[in-house]
C-alpha positions as CSV (number, residue, x, y, z in Angstrom):
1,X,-19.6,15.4,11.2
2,X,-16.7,13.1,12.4
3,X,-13.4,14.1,13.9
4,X,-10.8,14.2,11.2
5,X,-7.7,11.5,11.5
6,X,-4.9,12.3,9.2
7,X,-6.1,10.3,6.8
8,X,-9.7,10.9,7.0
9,X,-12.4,10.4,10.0
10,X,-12.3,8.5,12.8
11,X,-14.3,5.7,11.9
12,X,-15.2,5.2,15.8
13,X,-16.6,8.7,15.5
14,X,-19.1,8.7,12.8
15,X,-22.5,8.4,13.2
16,X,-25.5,5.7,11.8
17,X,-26.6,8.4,10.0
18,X,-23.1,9.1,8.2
19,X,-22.5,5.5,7.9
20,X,-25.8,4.8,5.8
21,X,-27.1,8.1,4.1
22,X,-29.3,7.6,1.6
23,X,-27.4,9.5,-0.7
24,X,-24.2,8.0,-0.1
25,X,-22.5,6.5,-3.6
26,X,-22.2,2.9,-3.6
27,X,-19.6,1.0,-5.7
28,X,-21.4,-0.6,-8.4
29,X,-19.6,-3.8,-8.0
30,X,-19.7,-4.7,-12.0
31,X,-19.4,-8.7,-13.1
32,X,-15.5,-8.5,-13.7
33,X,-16.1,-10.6,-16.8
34,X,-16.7,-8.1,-19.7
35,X,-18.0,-10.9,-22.4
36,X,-18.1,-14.6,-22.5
37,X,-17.7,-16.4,-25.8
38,X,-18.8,-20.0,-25.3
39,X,-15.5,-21.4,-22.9
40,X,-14.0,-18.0,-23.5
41,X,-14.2,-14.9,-20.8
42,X,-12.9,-11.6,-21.9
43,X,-12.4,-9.8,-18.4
44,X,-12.5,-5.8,-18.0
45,X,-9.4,-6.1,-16.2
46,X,-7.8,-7.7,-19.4
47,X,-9.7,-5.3,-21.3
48,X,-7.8,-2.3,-19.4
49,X,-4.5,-4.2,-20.7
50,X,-5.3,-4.1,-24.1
51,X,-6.6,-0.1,-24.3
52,X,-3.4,0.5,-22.5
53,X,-1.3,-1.3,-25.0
54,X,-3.8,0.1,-28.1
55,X,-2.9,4.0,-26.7
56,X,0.7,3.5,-26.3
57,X,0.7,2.7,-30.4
58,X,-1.5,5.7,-31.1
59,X,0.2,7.8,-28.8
60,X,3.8,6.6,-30.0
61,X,2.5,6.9,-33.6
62,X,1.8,10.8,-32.9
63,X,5.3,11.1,-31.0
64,X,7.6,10.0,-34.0
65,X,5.8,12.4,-36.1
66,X,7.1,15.3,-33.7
67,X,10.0,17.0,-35.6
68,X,12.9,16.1,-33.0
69,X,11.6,12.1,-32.7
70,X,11.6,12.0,-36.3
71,X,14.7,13.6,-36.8
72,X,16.2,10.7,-34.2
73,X,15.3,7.9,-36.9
74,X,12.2,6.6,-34.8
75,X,10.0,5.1,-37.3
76,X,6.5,3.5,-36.6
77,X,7.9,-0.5,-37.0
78,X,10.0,0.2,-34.0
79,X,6.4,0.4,-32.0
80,X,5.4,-2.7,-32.6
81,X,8.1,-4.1,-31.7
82,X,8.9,-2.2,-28.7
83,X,5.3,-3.2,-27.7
84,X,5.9,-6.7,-27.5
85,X,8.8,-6.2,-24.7
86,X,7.3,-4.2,-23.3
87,X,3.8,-6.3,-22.5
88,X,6.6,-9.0,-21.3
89,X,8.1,-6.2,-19.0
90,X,4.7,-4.8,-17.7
91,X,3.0,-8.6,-17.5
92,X,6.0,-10.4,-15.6
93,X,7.4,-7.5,-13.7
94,X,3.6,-6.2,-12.4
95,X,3.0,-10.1,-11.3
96,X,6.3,-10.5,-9.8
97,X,5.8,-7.3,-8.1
98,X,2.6,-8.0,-6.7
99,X,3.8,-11.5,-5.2
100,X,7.1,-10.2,-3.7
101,X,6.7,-6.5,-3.0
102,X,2.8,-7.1,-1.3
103,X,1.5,-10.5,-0.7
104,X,4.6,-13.4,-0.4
105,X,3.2,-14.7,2.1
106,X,-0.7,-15.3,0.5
107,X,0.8,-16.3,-3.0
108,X,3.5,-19.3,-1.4
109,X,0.7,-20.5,0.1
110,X,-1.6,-20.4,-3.0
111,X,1.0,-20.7,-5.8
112,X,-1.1,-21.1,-8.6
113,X,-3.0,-17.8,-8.2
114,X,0.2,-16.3,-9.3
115,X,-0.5,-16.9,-13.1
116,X,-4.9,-15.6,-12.4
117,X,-3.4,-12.2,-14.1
118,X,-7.2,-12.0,-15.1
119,X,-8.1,-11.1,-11.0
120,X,-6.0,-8.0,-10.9
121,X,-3.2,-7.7,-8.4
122,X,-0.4,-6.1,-10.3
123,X,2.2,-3.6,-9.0
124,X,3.3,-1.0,-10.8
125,X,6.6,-0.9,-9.2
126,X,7.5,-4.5,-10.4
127,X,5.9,-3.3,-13.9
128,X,8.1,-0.7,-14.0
129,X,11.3,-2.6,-13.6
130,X,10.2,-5.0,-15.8
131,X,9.7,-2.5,-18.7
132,X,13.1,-0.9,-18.0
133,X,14.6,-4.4,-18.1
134,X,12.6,-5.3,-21.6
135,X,13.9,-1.8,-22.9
136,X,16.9,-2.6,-22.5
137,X,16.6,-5.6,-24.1
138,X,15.0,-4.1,-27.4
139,X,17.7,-1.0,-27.1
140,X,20.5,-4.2,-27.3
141,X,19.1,-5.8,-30.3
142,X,18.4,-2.5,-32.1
143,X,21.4,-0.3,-31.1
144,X,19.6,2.2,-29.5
145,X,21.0,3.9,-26.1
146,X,18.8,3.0,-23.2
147,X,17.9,5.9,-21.9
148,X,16.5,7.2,-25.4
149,X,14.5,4.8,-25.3
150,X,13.2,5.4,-22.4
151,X,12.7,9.3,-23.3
152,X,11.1,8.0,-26.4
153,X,8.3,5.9,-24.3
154,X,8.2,8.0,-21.0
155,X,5.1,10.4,-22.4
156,X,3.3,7.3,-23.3
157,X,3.3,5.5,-20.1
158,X,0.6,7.6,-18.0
159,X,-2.2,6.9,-19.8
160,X,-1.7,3.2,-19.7
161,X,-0.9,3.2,-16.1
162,X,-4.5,5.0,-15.5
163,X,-6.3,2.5,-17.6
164,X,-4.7,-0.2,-15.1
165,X,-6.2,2.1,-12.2
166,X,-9.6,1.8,-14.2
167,X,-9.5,-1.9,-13.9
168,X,-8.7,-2.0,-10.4
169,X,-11.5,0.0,-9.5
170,X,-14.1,-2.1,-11.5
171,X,-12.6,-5.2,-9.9
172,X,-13.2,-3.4,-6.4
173,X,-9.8,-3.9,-6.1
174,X,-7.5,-1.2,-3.4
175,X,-10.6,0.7,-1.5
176,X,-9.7,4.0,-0.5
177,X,-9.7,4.9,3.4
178,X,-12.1,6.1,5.0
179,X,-13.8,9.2,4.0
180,X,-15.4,11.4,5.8
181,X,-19.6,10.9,5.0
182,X,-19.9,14.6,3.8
183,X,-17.7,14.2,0.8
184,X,-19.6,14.1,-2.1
185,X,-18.2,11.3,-3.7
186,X,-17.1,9.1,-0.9
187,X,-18.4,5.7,-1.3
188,X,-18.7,2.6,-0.1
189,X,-17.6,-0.8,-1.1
190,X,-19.6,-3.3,-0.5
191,X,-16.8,-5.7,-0.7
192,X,-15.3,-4.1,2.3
193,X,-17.8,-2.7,5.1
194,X,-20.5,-0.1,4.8
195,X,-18.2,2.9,5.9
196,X,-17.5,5.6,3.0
197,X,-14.1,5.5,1.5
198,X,-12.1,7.6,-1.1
199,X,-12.4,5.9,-4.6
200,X,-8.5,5.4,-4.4
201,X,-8.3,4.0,-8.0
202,X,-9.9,6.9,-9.3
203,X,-7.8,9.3,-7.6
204,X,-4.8,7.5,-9.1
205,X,-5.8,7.5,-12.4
206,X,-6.7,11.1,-12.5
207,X,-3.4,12.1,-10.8
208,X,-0.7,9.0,-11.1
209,X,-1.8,8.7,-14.6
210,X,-3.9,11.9,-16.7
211,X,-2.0,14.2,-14.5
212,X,1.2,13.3,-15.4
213,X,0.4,12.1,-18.8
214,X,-0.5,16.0,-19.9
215,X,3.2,17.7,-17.8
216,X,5.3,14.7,-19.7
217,X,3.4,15.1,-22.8
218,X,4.1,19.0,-23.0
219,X,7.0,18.7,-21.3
220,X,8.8,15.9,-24.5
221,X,7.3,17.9,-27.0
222,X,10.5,20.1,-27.4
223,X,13.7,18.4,-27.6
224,X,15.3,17.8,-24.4
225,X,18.9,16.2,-23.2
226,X,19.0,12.9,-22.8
227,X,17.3,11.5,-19.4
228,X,15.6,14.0,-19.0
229,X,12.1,13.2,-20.0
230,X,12.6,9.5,-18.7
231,X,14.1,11.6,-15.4
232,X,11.3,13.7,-14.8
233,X,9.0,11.0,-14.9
234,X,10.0,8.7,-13.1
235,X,10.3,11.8,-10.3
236,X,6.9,12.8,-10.7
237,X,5.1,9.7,-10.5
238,X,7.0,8.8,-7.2
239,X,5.5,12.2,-5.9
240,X,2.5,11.6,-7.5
241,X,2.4,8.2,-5.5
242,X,3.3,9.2,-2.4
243,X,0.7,12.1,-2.4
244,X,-2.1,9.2,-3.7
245,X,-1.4,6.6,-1.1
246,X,-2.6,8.7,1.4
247,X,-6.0,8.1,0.3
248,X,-5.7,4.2,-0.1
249,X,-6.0,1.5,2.1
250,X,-2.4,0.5,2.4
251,X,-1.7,-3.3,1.9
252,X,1.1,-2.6,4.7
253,X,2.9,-0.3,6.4
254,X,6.7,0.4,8.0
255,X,8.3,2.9,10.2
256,X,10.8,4.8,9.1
257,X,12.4,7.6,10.6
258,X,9.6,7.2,13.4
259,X,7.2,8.4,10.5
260,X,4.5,5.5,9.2
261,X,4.3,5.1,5.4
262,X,2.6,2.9,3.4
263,X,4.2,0.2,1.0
264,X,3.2,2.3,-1.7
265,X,5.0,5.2,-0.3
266,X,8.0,2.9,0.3
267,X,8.6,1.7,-3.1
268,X,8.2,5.6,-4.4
269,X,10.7,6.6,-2.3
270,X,13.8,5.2,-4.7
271,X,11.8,6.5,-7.2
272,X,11.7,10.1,-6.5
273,X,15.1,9.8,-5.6
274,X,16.4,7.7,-9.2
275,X,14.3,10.4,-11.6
276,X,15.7,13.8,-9.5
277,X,19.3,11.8,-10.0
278,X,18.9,11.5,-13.5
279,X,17.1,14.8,-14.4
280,X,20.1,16.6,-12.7
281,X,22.4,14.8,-14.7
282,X,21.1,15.5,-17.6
283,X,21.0,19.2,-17.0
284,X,24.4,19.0,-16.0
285,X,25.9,17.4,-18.6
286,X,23.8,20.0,-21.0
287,X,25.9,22.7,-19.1
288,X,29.3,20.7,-19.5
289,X,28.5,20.8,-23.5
290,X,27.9,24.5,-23.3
């Protein structure tokens, strides 16, 4: 068995036989174009979009009919909507994301790849500001306070977020590192080498998103001051992020504080830091009412 790094083994230390057991998984590299209607190609990566927006309507739909949502005036027309700032938000912020938080350099050089949405590459980071930026848009028009809005929407992002992760991983997009051989789902990516890796999108989607989906979901179900679902998580998907990273291939990495993190890591940093902020807040000014 190899030596153990502190992210996984040494890759210098495994043997042939680890590197090509028979039994190893191998990514199954799918055709990222789903369908093809005559000049028309419906990609799985769009596809992933599209479930994402579908669950955030059924999901909402279930929300308002929760006593406290309803009792708020949330009706079902405000989904719709919402929806429609919020693809702008998650479409324009992800993209932007990607291009200035991970690859400036490859996308000034090849500017046009900026609008091939269709081949993956979007940050969830840049998503994120961009759906707090098209919140507050819709929360202008309609009257509403931002931040119930954004405790209205927080238990439906998850699950959207993990069907993202989903079309990553069919696009063999951010491989894991590498894993040690005797995992029993470490696999390799053909895409990348023949050394087994951590199916990173997978992780992500099980933690980053179902995880969290199911502690926000209980955790709105009673009413709760304001912020505070929107507050806890925002906290919990930094940790959740930080803890994932570790198991992805990290498109860069800094120093800081003489301790290597990832980009990832970096941009979940503010985030752990914003959501604790604003969770304390709430619970303080719950106290101050008292």
């Amino acid at each position: 068995m190899g030596v153990l790094g502190p992210f996984g083994p040494d890759r210098r230390t495994l043997t042939r036989h680890q590197r090509e057991r028979a039994d190893m998984l191998i990514h199954p590299m799918p055709n990222p174009v789903l369908l093809k209607l005559g000049p028309l190609s419906i990609h799985w990566y769009g596809m992933m979009y599209l479930l994402a927006f579908a669950q955030f309507i059924l999901l909402g739909r279930r929300r308002i009919r929760q006593p406290h949502i309803a009792a708020a005036g949330w009706k079902n027309q405000d989904l719709d909507d919402m929806l429609f700032y919020g693809v702008l938000g998650v479409v324009l912020g992800g993209r932007l994301g990607e291009v200035l938080f991970y690859h400036p350099v490859h996308y000034l050089s090849h500017p046009l790849e900026i609008f091939a949405v269709w081949k993956g590459g979007m940050s969830f980071h840049g998503g994120f500001i961009g759906v707090v930026i098209g919140m507050w848009l819709w929360s202008r028009k309609t009257g509403r306070k931002l931040f119930d809005t954004l405790d209205f929407i927080g238990p439906m992002v998850p699950l959207g977020y993990a069907f993202g992760r989903i079309g990553n991983f069919i696009n063999a997009e951010l491989p894991g590192r590498i894993a040690d051989a005797s995992l029993p789902w470490a696999m390799i990516w053909p895409n990348v080498d023949r050394m087994p890796r951590h199916p990173s999108p997978l992780y992500q989607a099980l933690v980053d998103g179902l995880l969290l989906f199911i502690i926000l979901w209980l955790f709105a179900r009673k009413p709760r001051p304001r912020m505070a679902v929107c507050g806890l998580g925002v906290m919990l998907y930094g940790c959740a992020r930080f803890f994932t990273e570790y198991f992805r291939t990290p498109d860069y990495e800094v120093a800081f504080a003489g301790i290597t993190i990832s980009a990832g890591q970096m941009l979940s940093l503010p985030m752990i830091a914003v959501g604790a902020t604003l969770l304390w807040l709430a619970y303080r000014k719950l106290k101050t009412k008292q």
